[in-house]
Backbone bond lengths (Angstrom), bond angles and torsions (degrees), N, CA, C in turn:
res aa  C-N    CA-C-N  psi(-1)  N-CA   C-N-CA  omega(-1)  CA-C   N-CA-C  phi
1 X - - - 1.433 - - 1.519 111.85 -
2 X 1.294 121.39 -29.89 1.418 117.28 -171.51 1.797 94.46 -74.25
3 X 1.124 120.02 -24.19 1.452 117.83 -175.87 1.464 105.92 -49.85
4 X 1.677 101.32 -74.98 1.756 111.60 174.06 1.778 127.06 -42.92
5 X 1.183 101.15 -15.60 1.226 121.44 179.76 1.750 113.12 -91.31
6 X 0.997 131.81 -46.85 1.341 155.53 152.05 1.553 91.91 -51.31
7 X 1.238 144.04 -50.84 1.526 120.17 -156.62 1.621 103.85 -98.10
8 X 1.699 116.57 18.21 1.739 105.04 -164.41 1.945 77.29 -104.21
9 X 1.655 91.26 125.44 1.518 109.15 154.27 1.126 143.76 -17.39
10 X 1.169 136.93 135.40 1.602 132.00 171.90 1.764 110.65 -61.11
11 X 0.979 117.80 123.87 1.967 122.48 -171.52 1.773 107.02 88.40
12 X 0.994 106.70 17.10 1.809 103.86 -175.63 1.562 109.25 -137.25
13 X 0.921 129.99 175.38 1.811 141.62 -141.59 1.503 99.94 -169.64
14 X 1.690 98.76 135.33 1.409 94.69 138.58 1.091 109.05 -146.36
15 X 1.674 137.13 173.69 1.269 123.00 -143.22 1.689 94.38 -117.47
16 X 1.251 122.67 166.82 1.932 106.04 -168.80 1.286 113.67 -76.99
17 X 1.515 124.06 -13.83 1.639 119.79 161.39 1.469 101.66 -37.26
18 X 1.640 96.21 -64.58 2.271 105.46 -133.88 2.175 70.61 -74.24
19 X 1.359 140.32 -56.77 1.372 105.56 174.56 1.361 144.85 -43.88
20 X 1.337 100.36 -29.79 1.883 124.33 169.71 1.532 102.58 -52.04
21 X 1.455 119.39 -62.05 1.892 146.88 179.05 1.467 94.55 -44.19
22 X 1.059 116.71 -73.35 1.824 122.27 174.21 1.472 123.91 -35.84
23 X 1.653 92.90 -66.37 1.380 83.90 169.37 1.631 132.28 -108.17
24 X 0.780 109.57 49.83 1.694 123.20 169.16 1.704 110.52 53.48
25 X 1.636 121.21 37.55 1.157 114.78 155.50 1.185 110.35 -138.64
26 X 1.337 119.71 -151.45 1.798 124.44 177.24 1.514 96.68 -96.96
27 X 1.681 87.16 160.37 1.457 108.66 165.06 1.241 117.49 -65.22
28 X 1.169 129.32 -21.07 1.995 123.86 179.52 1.662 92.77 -73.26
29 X 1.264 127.74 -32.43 1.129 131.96 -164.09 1.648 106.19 -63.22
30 X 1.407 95.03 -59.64 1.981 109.98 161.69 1.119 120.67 -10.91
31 X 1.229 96.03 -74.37 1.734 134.07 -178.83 1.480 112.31 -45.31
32 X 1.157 110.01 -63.46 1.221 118.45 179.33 1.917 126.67 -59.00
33 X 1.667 107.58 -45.49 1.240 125.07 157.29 1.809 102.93 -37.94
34 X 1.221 99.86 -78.95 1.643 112.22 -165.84 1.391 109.23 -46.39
35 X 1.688 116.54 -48.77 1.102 105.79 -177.83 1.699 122.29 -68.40
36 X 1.029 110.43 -33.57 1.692 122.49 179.82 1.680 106.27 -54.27
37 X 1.313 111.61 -35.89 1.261 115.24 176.69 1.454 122.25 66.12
38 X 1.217 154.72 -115.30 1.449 147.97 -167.47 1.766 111.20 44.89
39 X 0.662 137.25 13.93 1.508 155.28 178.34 1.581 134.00 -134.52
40 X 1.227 116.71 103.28 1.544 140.03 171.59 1.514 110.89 -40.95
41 X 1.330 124.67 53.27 1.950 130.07 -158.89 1.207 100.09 -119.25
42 X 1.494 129.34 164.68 1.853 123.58 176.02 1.868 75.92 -104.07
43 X 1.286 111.06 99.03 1.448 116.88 166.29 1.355 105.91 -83.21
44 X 1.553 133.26 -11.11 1.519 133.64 163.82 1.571 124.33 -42.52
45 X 1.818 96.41 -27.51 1.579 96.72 -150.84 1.539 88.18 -104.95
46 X 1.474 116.86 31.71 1.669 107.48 162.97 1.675 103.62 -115.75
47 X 1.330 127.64 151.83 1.063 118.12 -175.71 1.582 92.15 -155.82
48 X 1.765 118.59 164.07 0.838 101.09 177.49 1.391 126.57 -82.33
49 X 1.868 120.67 -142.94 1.268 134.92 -160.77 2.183 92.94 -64.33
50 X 1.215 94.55 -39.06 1.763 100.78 -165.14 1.335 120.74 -88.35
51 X 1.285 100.22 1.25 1.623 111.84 163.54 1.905 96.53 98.92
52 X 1.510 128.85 11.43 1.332 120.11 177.29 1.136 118.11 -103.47
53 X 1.394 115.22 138.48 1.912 113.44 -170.17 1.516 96.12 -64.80
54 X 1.518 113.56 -146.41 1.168 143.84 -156.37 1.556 99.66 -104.22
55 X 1.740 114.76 107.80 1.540 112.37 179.03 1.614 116.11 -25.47
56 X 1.467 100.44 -76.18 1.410 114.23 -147.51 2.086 100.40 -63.98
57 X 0.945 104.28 -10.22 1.737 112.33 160.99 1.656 129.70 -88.15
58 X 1.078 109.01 -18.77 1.479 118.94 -171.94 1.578 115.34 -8.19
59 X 1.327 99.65 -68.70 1.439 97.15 -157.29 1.925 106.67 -77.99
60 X 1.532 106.81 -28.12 1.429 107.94 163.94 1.713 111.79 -46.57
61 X 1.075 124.75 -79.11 0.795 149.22 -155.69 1.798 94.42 -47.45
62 X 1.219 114.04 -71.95 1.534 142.61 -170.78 1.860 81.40 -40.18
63 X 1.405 119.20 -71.78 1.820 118.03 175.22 1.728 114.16 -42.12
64 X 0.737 106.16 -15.24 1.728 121.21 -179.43 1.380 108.74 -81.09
65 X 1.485 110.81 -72.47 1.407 101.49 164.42 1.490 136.16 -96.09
66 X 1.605 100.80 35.64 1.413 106.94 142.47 1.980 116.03 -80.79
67 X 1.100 98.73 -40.20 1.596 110.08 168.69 1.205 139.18 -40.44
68 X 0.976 83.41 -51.44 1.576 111.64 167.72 1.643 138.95 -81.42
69 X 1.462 100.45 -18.43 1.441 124.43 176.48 1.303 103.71 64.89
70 X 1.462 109.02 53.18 1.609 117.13 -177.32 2.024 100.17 -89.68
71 X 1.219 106.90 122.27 1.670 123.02 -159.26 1.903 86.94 -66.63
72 X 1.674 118.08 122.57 1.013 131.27 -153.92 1.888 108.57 -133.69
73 X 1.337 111.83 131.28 1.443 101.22 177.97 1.834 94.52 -122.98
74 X 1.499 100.48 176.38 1.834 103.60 -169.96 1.679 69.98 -131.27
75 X 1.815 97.67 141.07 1.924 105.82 160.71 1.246 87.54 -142.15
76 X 1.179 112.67 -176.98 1.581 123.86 -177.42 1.118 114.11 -56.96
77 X 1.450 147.94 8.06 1.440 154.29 -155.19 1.327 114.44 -128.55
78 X 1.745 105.12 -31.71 1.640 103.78 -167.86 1.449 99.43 143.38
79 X 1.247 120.36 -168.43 1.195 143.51 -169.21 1.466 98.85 -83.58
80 X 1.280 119.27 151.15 1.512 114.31 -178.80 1.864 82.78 -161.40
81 X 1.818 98.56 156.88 1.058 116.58 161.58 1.762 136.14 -62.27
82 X 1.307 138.99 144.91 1.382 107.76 177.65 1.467 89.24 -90.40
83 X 1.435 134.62 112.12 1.289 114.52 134.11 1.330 169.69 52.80
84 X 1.860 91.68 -109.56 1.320 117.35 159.36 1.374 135.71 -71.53
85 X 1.736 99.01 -28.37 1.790 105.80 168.55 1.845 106.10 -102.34
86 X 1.002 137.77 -6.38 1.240 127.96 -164.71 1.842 101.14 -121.01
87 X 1.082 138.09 4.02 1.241 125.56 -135.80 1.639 75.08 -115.54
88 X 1.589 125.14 136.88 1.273 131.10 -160.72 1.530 112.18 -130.60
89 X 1.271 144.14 155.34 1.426 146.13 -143.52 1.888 97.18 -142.97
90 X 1.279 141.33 109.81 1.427 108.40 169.51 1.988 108.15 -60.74
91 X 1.121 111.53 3.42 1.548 103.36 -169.72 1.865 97.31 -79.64
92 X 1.527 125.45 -27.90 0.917 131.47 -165.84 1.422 103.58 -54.05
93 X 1.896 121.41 -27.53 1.535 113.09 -163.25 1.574 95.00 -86.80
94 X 1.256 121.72 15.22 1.554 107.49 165.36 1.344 110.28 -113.18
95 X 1.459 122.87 10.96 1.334 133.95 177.88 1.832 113.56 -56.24
């Protein structure tokens, strides 16, 4: 999983399901990898099902994908991912 995670683009997302789908475990599993950390990965660019990174990072993260020109919406909650323009496939690099 850190592979699929390591190969999602600068400005793109994927959420820890469609990484879970990739790599053949669950999303708590995701979670847990990323958070434990020991690995050099843009763990920013996973977020969950609703398009929001990782609480206890928010505002890091949120500066990250300003950087990156990661496609961004504001709701009453905070910063959230768009989705529909940022949401990334590793199948896309055989597109």
């Amino acid at each position: 999983m850190v592979e699929v995670v390591d190969s999602i683009p600068e400005g793109r997302v994927m959420t820890y399901g469609a990484v879970a789908r990739v790599a053949g475990t669950g999303a708590r599993a995701v979670g847990r990898v990323l958070h434990d950390g020991g690995h050099d990965i843009p763990w920013w660019r996973v977020v969950d099902a609703g398009g929001r990174p990782y609480g206890a990072a928010t505002e890091y993260v949120r500066k990250r994908f300003l950087e990156e020109s990661t496609p961004l919406d504001v709701d009453r909650r905070g910063t959230v991912v768009n989705l529909a323009t940022a949401s990334w496939s590793p199948d896309e690099r055989h597109a």
